[in-house]
ROROFI-341616 format. One line per 8 residues: number of its first residue (from 1); their letters; for each residue x, y, z of C-alpha. Coordinates in steps of 0.05 Angstrom, whole numbers, plus 32768, in hexadecimal, padded with zeros to 4 digits. Example, Ala and Ser with C-alpha at 12.3 -4.5 7.8 and 13.67 -1.06 7.14 Angstrom:
1	as	80F6:7FA6:809C | 8111:7FEB:808F
This chain:
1	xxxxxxxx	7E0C:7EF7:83B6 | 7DD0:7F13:839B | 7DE0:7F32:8359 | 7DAA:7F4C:8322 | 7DB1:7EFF:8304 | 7DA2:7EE1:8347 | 7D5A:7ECC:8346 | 7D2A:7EEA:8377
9	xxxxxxxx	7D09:7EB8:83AC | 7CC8:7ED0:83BE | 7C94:7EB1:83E8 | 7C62:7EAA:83AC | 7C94:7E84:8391 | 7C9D:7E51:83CA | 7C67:7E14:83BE | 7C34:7E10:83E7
17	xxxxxxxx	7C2B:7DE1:8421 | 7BF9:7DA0:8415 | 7BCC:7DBC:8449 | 7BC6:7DF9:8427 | 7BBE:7DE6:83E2 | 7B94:7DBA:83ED | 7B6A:7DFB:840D | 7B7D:7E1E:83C5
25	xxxxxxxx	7B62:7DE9:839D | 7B1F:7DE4:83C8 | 7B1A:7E29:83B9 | 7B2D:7E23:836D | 7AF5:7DF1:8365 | 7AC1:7E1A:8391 | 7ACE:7E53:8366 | 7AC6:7E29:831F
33	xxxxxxxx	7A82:7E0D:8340 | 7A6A:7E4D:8353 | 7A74:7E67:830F | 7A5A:7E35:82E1 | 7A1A:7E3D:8316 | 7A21:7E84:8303 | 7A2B:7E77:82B9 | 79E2:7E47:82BB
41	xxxxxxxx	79B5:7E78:82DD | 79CD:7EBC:82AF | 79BC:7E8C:8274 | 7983:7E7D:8285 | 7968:7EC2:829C | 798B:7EDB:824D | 795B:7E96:822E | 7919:7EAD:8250
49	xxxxxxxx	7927:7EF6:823E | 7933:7EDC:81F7 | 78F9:7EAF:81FA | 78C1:7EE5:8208 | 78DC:7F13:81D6 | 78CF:7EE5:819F | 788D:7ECC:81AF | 784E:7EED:81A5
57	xxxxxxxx	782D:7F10:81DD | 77EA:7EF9:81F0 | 77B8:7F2B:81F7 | 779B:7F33:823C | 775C:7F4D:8226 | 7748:7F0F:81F0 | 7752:7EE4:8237 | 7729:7F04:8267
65	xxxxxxxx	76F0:7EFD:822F | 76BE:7EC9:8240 | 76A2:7EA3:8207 | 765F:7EBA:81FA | 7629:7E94:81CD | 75F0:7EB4:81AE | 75C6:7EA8:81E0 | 75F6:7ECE:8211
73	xxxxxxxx	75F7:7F07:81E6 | 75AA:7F19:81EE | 7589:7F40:8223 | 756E:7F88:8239 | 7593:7FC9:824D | 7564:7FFD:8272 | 7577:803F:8267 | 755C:8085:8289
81	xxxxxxxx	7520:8097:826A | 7537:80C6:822A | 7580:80BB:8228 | 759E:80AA:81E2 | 75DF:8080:81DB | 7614:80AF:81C5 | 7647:8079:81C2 | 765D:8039:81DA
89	xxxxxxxx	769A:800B:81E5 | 76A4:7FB9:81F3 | 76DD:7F9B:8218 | 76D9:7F5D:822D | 768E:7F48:8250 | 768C:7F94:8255 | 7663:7FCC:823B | 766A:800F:823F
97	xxxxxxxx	763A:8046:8227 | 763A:808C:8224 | 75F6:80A6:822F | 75DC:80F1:8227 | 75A5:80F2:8252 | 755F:8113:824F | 7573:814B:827E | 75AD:8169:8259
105	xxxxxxxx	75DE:813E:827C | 760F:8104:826A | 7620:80C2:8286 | 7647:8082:827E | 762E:803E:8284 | 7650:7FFF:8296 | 762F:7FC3:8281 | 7646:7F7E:8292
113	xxxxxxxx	762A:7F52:8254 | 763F:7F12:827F | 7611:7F15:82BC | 75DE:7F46:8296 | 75E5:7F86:82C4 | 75FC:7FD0:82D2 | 763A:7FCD:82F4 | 7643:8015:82EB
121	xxxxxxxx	762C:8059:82EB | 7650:80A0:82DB | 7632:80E3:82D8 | 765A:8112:82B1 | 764E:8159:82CA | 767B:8196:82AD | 7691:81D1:82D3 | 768D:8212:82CC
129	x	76CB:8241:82C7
C-alpha cells in the first residue's frame, strides 16, 4: 500500500554499484585536481597583476640612452650655409633641430650624437590654399 507516509524509492536513492562508484569517485577527485590547478594559475595571473601595479615603471627612454663621456659629447654639425637654429630637442643619442634656412624655407635635422652623423633630413614646405 503506498499511502502519503509510505516513503518513495527512487533510483537516486538506490546505492551505487562498486564499479560505478568507484567511476564517481575517479571523477570526484579529477574534478578537485582540476580545480585546485585552476585555483594556482588565477592566483598567480591576480599576483603578477598586483606585482606590476606596485612597482615603478622603468622608463624606456633613460634605457635606450648610451652612456656618453665628455669626450663623446664633442664634435661638429654642418649646417646649410645661412640657416639659424630655431630650435632643438634630445632624446636619447638623438638630435633634432629645426633649422630656417637661407632661402626662406625650414627644415628638421636628425642628428645621431652616438656615431657623429645626419641620419635625417626634412624639408618643411607650406601650401597654398
Amino acid at each position: 500500500m503506498a499511502g502519503p507516509a509510505a516513503p518513495h524509492h527512487t533510483d537516486e536513492d538506490k546505492p551505487l554499484d562498486p564499479a560505478a562508484e568507484r567511476v564517481r569517485r575517479k571523477l570526484v577527485r579529477f574534478m578537485g585536481i582540476n580545480l585546485a590547478i585552476l585555483f594556482v594559475a588565477v592566483m598567480a595571473v591576480v599576483l603578477a597583476l598586483v606585482y606590476r601595479s606596485m612597482t615603478p615603471q622603468r622608463d624606456d627612454a633613460a634605457l635606450t640612452q648610451a652612456p656618453f663621456s665628455a669626450d663623446a659629447l664633442s664634435g661638429d654639425i654642418r649646417l646649410p650655409a645661412g640657416s639659424r637654429i630655431v630650435s632643438h630637442a634630445a632624446s636619447g643619442s638623438r638630435l633634432t633641430l629645426h633649422l630656417q634656412l637661407a632661402e626662406g624655407g625650414e627644415a628638421i635635422v636628425v642628428y645621431d650624437m652616438a656615431e657623429g652623423r645626419t641620419i635625417g633630413r626634412f624639408e618643411i614646405g607650406y601650401e597654398t590654399p
